[in-house]
C-alpha positions as semicolon CSV with decimal commas, in nm:
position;residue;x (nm);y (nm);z (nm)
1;X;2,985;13,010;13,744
2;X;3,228;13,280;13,879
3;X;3,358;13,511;13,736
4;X;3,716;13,428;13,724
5;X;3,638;13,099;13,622
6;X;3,476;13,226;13,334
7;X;3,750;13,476;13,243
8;X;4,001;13,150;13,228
9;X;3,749;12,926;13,061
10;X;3,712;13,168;12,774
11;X;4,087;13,194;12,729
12;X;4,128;12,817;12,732
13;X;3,870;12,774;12,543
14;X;4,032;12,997;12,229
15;X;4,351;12,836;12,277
16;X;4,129;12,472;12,225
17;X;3,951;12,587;11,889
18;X;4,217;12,774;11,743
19;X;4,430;12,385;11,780
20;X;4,147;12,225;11,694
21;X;4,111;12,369;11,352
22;X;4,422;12,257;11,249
23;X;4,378;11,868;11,381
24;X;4,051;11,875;11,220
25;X;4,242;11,917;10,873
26;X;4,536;11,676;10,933
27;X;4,301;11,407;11,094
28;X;4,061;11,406;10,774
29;X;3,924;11,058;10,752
30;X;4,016;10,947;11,077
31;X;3,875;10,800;11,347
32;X;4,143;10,836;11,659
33;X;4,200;10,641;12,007
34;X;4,534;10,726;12,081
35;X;4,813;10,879;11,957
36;X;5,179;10,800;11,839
37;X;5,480;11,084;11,842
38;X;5,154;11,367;11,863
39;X;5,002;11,201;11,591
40;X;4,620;11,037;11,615
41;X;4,607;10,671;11,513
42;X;4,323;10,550;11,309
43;X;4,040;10,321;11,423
44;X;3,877;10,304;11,069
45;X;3,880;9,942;10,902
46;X;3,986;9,615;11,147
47;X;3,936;9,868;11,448
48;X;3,575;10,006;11,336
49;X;3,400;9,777;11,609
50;X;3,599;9,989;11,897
51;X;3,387;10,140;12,153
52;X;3,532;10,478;12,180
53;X;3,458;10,530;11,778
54;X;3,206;10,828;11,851
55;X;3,432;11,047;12,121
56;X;3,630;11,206;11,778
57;X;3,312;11,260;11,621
58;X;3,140;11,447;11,915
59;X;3,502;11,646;11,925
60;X;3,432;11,801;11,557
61;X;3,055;11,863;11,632
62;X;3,193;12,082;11,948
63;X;3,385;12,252;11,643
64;X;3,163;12,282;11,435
65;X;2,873;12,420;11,688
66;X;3,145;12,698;11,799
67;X;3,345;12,827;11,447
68;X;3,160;12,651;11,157
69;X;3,443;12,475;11,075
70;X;3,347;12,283;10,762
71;X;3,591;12,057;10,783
72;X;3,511;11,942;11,147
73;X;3,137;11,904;11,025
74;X;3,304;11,663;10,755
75;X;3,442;11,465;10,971
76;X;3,182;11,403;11,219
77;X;2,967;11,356;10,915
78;X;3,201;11,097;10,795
79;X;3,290;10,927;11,134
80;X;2,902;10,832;11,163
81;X;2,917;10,735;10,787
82;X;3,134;10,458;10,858
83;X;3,016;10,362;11,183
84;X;2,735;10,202;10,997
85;X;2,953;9,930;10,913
86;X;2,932;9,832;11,360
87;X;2,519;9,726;11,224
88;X;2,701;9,438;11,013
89;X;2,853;9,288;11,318
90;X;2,729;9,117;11,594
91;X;3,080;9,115;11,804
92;X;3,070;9,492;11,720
93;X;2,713;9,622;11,910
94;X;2,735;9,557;12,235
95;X;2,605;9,798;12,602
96;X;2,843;10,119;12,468
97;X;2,594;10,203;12,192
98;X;2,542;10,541;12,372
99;X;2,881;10,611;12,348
100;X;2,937;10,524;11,966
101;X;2,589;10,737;11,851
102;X;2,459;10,991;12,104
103;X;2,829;11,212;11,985
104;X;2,745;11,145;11,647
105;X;2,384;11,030;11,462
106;X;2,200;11,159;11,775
107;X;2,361;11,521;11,738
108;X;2,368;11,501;11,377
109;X;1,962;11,458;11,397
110;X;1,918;11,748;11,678
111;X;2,120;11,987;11,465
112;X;2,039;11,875;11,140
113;X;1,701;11,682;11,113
114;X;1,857;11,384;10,886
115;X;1,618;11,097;10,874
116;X;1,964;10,869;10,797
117;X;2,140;11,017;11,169
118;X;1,766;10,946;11,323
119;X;1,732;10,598;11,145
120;X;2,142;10,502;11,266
121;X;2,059;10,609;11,625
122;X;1,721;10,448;11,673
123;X;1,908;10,126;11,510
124;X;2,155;10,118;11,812
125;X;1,902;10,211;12,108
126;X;1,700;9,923;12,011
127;X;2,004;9,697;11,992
128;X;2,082;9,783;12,317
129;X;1,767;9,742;12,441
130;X;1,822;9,401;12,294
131;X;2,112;9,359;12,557
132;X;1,865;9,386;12,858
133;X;1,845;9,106;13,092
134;X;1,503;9,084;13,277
135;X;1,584;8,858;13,523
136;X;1,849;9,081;13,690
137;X;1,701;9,376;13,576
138;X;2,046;9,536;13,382
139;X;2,198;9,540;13,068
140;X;2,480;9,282;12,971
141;X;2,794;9,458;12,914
142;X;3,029;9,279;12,638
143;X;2,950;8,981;12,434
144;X;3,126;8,673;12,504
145;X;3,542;8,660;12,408
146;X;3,687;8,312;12,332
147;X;3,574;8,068;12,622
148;X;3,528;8,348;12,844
149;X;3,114;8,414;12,994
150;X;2,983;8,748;13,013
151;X;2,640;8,665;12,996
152;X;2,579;8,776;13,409
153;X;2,809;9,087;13,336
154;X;2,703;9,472;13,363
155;X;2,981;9,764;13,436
156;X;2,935;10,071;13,588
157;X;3,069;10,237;13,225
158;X;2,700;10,139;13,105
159;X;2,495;10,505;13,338
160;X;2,665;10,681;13,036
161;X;2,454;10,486;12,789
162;X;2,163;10,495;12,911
163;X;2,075;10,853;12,748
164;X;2,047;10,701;12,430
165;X;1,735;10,531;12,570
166;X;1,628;10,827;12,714
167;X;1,622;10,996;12,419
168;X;1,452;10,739;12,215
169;X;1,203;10,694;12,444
170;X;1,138;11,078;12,413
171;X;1,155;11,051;12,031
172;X;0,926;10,751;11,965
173;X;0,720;10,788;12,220
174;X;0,758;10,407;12,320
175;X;0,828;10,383;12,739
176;X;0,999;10,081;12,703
177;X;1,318;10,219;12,692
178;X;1,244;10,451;12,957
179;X;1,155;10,175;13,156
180;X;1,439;9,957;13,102
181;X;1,726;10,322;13,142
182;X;1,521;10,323;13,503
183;X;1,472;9,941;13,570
184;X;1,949;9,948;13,486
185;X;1,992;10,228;13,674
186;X;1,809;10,116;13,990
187;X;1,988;9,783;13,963
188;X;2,344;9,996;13,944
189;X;2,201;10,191;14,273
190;X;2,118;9,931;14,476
191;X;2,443;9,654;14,366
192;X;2,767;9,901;14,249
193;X;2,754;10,194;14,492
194;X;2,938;10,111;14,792
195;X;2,836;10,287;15,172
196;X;3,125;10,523;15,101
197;X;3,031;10,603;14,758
198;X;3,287;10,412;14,620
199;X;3,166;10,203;14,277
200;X;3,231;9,823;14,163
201;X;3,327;9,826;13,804
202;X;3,196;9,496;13,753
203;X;2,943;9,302;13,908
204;X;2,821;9,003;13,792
205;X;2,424;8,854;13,816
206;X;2,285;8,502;13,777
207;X;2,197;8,554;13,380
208;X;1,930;8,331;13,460
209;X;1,811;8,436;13,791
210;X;1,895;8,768;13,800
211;X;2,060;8,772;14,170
212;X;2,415;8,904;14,195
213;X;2,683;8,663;14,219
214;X;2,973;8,962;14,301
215;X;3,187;9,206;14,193
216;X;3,490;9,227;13,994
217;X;3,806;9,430;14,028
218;X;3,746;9,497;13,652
219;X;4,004;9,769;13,539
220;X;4,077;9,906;13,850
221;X;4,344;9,770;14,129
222;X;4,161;9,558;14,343
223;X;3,819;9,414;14,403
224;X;3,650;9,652;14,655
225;X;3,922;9,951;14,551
226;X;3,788;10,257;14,326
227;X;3,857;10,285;13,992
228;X;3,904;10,652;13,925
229;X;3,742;10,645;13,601
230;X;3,462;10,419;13,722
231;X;3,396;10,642;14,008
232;X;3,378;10,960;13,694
233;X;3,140;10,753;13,508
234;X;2,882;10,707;13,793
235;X;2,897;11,084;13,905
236;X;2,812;11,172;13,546
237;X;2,578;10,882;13,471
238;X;2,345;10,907;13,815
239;X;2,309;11,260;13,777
240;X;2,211;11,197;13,356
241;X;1,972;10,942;13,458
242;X;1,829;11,209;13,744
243;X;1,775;11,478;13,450
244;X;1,630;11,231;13,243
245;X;1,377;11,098;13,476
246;X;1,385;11,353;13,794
247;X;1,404;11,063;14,036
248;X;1,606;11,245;14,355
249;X;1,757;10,891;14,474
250;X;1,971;10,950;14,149
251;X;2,069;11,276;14,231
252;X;2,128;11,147;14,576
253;X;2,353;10,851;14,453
254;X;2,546;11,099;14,219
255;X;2,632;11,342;14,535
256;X;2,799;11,054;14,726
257;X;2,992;10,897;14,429
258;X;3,127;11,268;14,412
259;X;3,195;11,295;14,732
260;X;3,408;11,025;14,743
261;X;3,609;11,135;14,463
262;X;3,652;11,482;14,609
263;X;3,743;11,375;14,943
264;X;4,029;11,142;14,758
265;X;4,161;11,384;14,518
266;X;4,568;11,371;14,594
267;X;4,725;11,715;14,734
268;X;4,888;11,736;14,357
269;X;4,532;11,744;14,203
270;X;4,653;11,442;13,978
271;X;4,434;11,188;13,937
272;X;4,591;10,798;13,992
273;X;4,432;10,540;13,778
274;X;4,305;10,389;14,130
275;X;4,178;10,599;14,436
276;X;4,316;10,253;14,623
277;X;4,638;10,189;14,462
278;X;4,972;10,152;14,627
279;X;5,135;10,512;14,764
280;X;5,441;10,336;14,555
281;X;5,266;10,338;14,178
282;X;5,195;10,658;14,088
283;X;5,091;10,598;13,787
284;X;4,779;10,865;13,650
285;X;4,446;10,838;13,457
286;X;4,447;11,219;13,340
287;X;4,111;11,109;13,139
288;X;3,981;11,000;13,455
289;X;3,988;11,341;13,586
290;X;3,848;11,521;13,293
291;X;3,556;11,274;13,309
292;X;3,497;11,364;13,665
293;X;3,541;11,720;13,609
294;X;3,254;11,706;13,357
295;X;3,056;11,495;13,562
296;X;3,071;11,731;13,870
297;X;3,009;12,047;13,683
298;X;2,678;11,858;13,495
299;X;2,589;11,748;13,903
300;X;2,640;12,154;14,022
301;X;2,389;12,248;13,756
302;X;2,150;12,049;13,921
303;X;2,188;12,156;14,281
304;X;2,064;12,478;14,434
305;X;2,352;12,751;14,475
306;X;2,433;12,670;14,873
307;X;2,479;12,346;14,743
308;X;2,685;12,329;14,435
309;X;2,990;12,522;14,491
310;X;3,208;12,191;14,638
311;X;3,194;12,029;14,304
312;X;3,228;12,331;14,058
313;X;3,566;12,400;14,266
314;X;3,684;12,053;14,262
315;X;3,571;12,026;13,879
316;X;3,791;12,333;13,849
317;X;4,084;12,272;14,023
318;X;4,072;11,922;13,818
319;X;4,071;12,114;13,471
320;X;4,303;12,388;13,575
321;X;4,525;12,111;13,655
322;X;4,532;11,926;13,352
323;X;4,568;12,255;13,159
324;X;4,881;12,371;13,362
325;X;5,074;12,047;13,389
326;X;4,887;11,749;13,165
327;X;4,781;11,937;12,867
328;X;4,971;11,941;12,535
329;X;4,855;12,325;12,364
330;X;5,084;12,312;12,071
331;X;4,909;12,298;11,772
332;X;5,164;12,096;11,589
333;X;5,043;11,810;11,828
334;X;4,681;11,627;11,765
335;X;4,619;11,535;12,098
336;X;4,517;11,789;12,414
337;X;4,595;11,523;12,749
338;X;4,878;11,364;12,828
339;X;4,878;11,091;13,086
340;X;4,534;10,876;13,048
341;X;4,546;10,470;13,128
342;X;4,232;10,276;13,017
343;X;4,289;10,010;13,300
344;X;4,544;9,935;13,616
345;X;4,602;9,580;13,480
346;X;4,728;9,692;13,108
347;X;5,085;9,629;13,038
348;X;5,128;9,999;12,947
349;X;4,992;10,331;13,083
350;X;5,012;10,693;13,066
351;X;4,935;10,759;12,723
352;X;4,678;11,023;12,518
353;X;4,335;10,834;12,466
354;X;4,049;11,044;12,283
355;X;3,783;11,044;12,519
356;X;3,982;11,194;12,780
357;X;4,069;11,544;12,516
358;X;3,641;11,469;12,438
359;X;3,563;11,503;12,803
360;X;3,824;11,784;12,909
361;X;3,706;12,004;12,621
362;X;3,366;11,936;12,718
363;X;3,402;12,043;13,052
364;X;3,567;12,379;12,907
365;X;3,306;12,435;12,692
366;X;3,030;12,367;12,993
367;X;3,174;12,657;13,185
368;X;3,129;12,897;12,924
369;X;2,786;12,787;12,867
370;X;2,885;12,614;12,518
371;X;2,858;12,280;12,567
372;X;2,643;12,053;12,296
373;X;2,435;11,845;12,525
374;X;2,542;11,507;12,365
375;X;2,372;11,322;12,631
């Protein structure tokens, strides 16, 4: 990374740990999704099920791994703790497994060794190997709400879990998960990713024949327009199922997804919740950008130097962004991003929403070599 990159990495990352201390000790036995007059809501209880549960927990571990903070350690200790109440549930595992336990039990074991955090995360890899349909060759994405039928559904969100298979593959030594991360991701390849490297959030298979049926517009504007945050999760999750496995087509797949996103990024360097969206809305998915920041700076790492320099710039012009005009540094405020939107279609937007502070801070972290790999 150069060098004056690094010099404003380091700064910002100070600025994030020295805030973070102090929201680790007023957000003691919470588990946050969004916040209300700069204060986190709780997701413990009624909300436990939620599929953004492990984002706060991986947020304290980042703490903990740079200061010792005891107190972030406790609360990433106790966020998994009461995640264990999601193995009572059926409604409550479903394809973001990954997302819940690789940021918390999975890290816990790396760090720590605990046969509990090992026991937790091999528990939700082999429910969501559970999920996987072999007809169609992917992984069912939510269970079925009311009258409404999922079974034929997979989303583009599900390259991000995958590394929990990965990694218990690795750890058990069993290559059925391996084989069913590869088996999802090849299915994603060949059926989400557009010519242009845009990505379908949704597409939806014949749960008994496995063919596709079509896409959905999902979360973003339109069918056949580009979810911002949809296009962040396939740059990130190609080029974590190419490290996992060294297949090149992934790598390949990840470079045109980011291309696309780099050749759309607006003038202003804000990020709109669809690349595809009326010039009129201008409504913004800041978490979308941190996402793709991360994502492009884990793809640069894995591209020789001639090559990688497009993304680290665009990953940094992204974060310096959001630090400059999106961020919120005073410490008397919990959250760090202002301006995410989980979904075009919502009936509000612009708000903070955890996993975009998770994957900004990340990204921080990644260019000052400090990054926990949590996936």
């Amino acid at each position: 990374m150069r060098a004056e990159y690094q010099d404003w990495a380091a700064k910002a990352e100070a600025r994030i740990m020295a805030k973070l201390k102090k929201v680790a000790q007023r957000s003691q036995h919470k588990i946050p999704y969004t916040a209300e007059n700069g204060i986190f809501d709780d997701c413990s209880g009624e909300k436990i099920g939620w599929w953004t549960n492990g984002f706060f927990g991986g947020i304290m571990w980042f703490l903990y791994d740079r200061t010792g903070d005891q107190t972030g350690l406790g609360n990433a200790l106790e966020i998994e703790e009461k995640l264990d109440e999601n193995f009572l549930h059926y409604e409550y595992m479903d394809h973001d497994n990954g997302f819940k336990w690789l940021p918390t039990a999975v890290v816990n074991y790396k760090a720590t060794g605990s046969k509990h955090a090992l026991n937790r995360a091999l528990l939700a890899a082999s429910n969501l190997a559970g999920r996987y349909n072999s007809a169609g060759q992917f992984f069912r994405a939510w269970n079925d709400r009311g009258e409404e039928d999922h079974r034929g559904y997979a989303i583009i969100d599900c390259m991000m879990n995958l590394p929990l298979l990965y990694w218990a593959s690795n750890e058990t030594k069993d290559p059925r998960f391996y084989q069913m991360a590869v088996s999802h991701a090849d299915t994603a390849m060949r059926n989400f990713v557009r010519e242009d490297g845009s990505v379908a959030h949704i597409v939806e298979f014949d749960p008994v024949n496995g063919g596709m049926v079509k896409s959905h517009k999902g979360q973003g504007y339109a069918e056949g327009s580009s979810w911002t945050r949809g296009q962040g999760w396939g740059i990130y999750g190609f080029t974590l199922s190419y490290k996992h496995t060294g297949k090149k087509e992934y790598l390949d797949t990840a470079c045109r997804i980011a291309d696309y996103y780099v050749n759309h990024i607006p003038e202003s360097g804000l990020i709109p919740i669809d690349f595809c969206q009326p010039k009129t809305c201008t409504w913004e998915d800041s978490s979308a950008a941190a996402l793709a920041a991360s994502g492009l700076l884990e793809l640069a790492a894995c591209l020789e130097e001639k090559d990688k320099n497009i993304y680290e710039d665009a990953a940094l012009d992204l974060l310096k962004t959001l630090s400059e005009k999106r961020c919120q540094w005073g410490e008397d405020v919990d959250y760090f991003l202002d301006k995410c939107s989980a979904s075009y279609k919502e009936a509000i937007h612009e708000y903070p929403i955890i996993y975009g502070d998770f994957y900004f801070i990340e990204a921080i972290l990644k260019i000052n070599g400090h990054a926990v790999d949590m996936w």
